[in-house]
KEBATOR-888655 format. One record per residue (C-alpha): residue in one letter; x, y, z. Coordinates in steps of 0.05 Angstrom, whole numbers. Each point is the difference from the previous one (the first is absolute). Layout:
<drenpas>
drenpa residuo->a | px->X | py->Y | pz->Z $
...
</drenpas>
This chain:
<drenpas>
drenpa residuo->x | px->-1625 | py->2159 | pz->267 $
drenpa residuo->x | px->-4 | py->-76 | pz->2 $
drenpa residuo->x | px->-80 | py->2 | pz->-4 $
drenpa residuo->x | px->6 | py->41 | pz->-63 $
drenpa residuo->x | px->49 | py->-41 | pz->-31 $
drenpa residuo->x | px->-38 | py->-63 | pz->5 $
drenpa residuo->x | px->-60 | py->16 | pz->-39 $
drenpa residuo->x | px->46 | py->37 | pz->-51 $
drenpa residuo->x | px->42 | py->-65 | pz->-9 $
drenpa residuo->x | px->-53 | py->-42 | pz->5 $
drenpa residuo->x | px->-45 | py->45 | pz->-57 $
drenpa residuo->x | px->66 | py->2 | pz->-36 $
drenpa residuo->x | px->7 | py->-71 | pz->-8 $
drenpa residuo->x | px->-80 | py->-2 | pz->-11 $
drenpa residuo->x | px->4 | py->34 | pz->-62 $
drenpa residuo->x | px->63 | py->-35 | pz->-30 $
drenpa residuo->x | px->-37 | py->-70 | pz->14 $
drenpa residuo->x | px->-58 | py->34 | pz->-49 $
drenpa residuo->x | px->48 | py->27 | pz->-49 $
drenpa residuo->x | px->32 | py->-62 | pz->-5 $
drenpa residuo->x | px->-64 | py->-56 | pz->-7 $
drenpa residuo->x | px->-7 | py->23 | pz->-74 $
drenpa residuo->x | px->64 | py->-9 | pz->-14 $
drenpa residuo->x | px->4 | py->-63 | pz->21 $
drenpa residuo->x | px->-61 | py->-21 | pz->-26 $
drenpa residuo->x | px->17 | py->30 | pz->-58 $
drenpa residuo->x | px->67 | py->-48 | pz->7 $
drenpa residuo->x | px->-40 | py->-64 | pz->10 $
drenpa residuo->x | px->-45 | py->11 | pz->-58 $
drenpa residuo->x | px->67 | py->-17 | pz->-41 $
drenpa residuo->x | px->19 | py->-56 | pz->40 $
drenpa residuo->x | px->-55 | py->-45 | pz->-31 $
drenpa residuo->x | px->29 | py->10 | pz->-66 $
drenpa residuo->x | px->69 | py->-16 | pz->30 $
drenpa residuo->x | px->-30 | py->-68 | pz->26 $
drenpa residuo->x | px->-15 | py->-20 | pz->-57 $
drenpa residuo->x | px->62 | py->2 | pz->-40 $
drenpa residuo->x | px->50 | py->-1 | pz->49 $
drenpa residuo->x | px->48 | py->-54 | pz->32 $
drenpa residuo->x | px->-28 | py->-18 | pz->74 $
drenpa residuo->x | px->69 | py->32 | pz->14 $
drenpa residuo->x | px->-7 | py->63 | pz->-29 $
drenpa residuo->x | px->-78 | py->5 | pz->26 $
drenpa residuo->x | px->28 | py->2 | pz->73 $
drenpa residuo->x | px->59 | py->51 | pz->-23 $
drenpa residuo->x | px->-62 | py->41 | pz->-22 $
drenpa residuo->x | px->-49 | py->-2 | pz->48 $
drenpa residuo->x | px->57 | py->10 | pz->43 $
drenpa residuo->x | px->27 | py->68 | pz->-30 $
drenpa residuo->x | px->-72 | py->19 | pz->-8 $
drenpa residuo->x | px->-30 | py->-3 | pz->61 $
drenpa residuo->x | px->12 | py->32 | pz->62 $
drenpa residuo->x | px->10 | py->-19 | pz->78 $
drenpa residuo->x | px->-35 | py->27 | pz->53 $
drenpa residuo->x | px->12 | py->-20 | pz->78 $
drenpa residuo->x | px->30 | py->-63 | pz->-38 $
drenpa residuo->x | px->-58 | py->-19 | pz->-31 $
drenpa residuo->x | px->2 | py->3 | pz->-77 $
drenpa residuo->x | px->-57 | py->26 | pz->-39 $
drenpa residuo->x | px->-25 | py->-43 | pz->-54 $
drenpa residuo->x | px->-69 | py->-14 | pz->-32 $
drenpa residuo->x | px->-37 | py->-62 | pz->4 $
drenpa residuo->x | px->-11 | py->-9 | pz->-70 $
drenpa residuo->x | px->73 | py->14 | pz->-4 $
drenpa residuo->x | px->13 | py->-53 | pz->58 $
drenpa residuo->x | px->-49 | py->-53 | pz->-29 $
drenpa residuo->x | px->36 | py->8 | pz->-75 $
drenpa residuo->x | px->65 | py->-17 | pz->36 $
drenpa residuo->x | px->-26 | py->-52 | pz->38 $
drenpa residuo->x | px->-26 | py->-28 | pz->-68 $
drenpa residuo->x | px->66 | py->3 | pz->-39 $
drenpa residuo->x | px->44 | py->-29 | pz->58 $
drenpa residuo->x | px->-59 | py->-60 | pz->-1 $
drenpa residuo->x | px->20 | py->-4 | pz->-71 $
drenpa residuo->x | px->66 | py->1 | pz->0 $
drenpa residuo->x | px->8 | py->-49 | pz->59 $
drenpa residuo->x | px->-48 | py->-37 | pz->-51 $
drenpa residuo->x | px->33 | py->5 | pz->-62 $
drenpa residuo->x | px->61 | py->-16 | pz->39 $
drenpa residuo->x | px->-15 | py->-61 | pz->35 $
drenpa residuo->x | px->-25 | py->-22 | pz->-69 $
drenpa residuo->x | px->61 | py->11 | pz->-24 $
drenpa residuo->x | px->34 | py->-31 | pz->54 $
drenpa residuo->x | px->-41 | py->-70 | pz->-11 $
drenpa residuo->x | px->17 | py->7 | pz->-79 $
drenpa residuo->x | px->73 | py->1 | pz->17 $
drenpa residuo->x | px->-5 | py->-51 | pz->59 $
drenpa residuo->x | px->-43 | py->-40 | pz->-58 $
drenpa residuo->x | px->63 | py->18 | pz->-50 $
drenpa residuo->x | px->48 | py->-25 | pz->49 $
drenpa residuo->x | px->-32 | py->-63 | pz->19 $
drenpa residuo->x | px->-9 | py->-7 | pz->-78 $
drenpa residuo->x | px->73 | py->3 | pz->2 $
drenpa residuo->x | px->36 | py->-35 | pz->51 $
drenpa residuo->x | px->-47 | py->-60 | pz->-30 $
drenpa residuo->x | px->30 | py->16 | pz->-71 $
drenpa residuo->x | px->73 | py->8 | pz->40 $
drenpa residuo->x | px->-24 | py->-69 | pz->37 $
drenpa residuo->x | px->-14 | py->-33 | pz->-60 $
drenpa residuo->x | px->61 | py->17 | pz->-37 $
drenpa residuo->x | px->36 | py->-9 | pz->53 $
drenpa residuo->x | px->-23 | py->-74 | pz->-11 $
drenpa residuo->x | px->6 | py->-8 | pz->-74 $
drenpa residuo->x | px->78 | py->24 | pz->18 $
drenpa residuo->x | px->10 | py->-44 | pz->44 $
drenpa residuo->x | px->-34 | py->-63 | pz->-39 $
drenpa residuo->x | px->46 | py->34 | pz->-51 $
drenpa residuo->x | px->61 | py->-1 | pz->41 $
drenpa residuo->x | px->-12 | py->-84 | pz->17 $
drenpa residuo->x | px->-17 | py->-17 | pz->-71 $
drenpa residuo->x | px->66 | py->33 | pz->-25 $
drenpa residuo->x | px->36 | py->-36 | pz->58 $
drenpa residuo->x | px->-32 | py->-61 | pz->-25 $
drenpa residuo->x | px->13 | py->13 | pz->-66 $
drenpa residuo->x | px->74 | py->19 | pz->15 $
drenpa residuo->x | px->-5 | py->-68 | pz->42 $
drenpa residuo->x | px->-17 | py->-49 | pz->-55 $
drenpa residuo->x | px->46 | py->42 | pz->-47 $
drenpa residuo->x | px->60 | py->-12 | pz->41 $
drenpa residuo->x | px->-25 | py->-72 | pz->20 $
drenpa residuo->x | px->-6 | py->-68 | pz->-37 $
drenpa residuo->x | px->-29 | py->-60 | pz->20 $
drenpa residuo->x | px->38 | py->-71 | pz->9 $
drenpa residuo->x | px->-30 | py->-68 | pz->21 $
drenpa residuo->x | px->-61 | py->50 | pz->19 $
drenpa residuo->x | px->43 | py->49 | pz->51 $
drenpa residuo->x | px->4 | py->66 | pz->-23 $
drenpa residuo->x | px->61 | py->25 | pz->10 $
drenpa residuo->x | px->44 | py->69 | pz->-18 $
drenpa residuo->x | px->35 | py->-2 | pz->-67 $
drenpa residuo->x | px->64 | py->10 | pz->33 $
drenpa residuo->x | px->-14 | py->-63 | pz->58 $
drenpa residuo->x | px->-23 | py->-38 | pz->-69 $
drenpa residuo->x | px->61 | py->14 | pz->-44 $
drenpa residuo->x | px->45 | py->-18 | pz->59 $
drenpa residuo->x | px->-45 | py->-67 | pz->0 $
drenpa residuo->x | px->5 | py->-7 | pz->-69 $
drenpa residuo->x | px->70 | py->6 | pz->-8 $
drenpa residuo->x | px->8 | py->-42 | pz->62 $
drenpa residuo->x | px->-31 | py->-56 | pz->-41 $
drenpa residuo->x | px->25 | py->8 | pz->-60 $
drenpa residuo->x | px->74 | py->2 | pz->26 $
drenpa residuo->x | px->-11 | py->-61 | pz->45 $
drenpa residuo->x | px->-41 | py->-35 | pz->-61 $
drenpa residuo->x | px->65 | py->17 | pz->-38 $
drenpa residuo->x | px->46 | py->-24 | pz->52 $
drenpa residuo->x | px->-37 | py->-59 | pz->6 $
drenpa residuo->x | px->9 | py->-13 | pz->-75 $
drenpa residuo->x | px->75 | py->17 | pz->11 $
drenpa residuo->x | px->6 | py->-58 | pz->52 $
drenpa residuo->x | px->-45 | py->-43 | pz->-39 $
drenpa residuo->x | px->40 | py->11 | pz->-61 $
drenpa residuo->x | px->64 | py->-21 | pz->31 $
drenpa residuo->x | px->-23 | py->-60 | pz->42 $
drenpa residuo->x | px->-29 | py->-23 | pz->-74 $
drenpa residuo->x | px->70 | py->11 | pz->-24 $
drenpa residuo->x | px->30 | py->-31 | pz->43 $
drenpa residuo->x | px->-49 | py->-58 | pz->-11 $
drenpa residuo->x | px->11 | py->-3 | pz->-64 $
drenpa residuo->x | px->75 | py->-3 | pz->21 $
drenpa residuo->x | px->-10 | py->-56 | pz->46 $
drenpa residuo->x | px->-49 | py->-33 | pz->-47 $
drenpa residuo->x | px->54 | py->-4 | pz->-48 $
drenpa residuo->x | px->54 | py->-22 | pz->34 $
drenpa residuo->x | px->-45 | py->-54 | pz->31 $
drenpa residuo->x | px->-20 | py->-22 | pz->-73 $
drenpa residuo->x | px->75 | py->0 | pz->-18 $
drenpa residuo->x | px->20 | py->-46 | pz->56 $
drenpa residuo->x | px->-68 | py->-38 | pz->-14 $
drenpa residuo->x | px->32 | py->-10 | pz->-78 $
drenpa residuo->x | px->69 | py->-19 | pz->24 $
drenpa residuo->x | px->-33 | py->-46 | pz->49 $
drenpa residuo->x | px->-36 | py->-30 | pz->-49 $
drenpa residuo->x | px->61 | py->-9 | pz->-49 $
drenpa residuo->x | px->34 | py->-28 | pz->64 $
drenpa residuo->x | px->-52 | py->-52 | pz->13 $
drenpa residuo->x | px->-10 | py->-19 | pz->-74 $
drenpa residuo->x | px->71 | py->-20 | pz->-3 $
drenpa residuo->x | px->5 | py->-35 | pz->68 $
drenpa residuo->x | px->-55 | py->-38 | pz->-28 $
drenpa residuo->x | px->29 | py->-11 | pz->-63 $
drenpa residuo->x | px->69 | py->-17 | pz->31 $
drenpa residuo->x | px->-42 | py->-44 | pz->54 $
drenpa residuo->x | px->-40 | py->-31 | pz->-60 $
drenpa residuo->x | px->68 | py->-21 | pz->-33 $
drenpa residuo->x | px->36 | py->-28 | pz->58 $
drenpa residuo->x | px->-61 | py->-42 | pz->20 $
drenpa residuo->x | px->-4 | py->-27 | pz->-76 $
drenpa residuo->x | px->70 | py->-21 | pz->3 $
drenpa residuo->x | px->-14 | py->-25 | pz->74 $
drenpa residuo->x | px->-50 | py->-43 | pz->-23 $
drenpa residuo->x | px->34 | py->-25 | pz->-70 $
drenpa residuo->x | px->71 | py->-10 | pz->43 $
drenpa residuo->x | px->-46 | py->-45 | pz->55 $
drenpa residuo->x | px->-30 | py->-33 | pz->-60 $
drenpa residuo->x | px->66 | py->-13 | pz->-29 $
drenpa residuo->x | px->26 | py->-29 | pz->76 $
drenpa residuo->x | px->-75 | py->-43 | pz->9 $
drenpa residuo->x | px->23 | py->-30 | pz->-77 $
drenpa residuo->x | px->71 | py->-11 | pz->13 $
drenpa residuo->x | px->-21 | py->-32 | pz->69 $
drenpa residuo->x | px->-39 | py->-45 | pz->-43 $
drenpa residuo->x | px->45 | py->-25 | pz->-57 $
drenpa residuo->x | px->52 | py->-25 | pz->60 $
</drenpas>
């Protein structure tokens, strides 16, 4: 029994090997036209679902092989092209990003420094912040005002002590004038009462 089933099995799967070669040659004759349309994706789903295994081997022409082959190349072409055109776009850019980047921040300082001389003034060549430089201004002007204050009233009182100086000065003078006067007067009659004595002494 077991000699007799061999062959049989073995003829058995003999004859489905031929009935199934045209079949699948018939099924690789479309595959080209699939390659040549398809996504590399949906090649492989095809050839997959339209060839067959056999002792884990799958069956698949060479022409069939070789077009793969081919189209992967290509792909793995096209896409390491594409990946150097965006590598290229993104070096293109982070030196557009980099050089705005820059421009900002040149921005940035020349607002700051703009915003600087805005709120800043200059005095006795010191720039200084409008709010230090009112303070300073308003420290001087108040101190220039006091000092006017205190100038004012020492003048005043100047002028006071100027006066009353010239007063006393006139009534001085009045004083004198008349002690001189009154000194003039008793030395005239001194003299004209000695004159009148150096006569008298004379006539006895």
């Amino acid at each position: 029994m077991k000699k007799t089933f061999v062959p049989l099995a073995a003829l058995m799967l003999f004859f489905a090997l031929l009935v199934s070669i045209p079949q699948k040659g018939h099924a690789q004759s479309g595959i080209l036209a699939v390659l040549d349309s398809a996504t590399l994706e949906n090649q492989l789903d095809y050839v997959h679902s339209n060839t067959r295994v056999y002792n884990n081997f799958r069956a698949i022409r060479d022409d069939v092989f070789l077009k793969m082959k081919n189209n992967v190349i290509d792909t793995l072409v096209a896409e390491k092209l594409q990946v150097a055109q965006l590598n290229s776009r993104l070096s293109e850019r982070n030196f557009q990003i980099e050089t705005l980047n820059t421009d900002l921040n040149r921005a940035k300082n020349e607002r700051d420094e703009a915003i600087k001389n805005k709120n800043s003034l200059s005095f006795l060549g010191i720039n200084m912040n409008k709010t230090l430089y009112n303070s300073v201004m308003w420290f001087i002007v108040l101190g220039l005002a006091a000092f006017a204050i205190i100038m004012l009233a020492l003048f005043r009182r100047s002028n006071t002590v100027t006066s009353q100086t010239k007063s006393e000065l006139e009534v001085t003078q009045n004083e004198f004038t008349e002690y001189r006067k009154s000194a003039r007067e008793k030395y005239e009659k001194l003299v004209v009462s000695h004159h009148h004595e150096v006569m008298k002494l004379k006539n006895s």
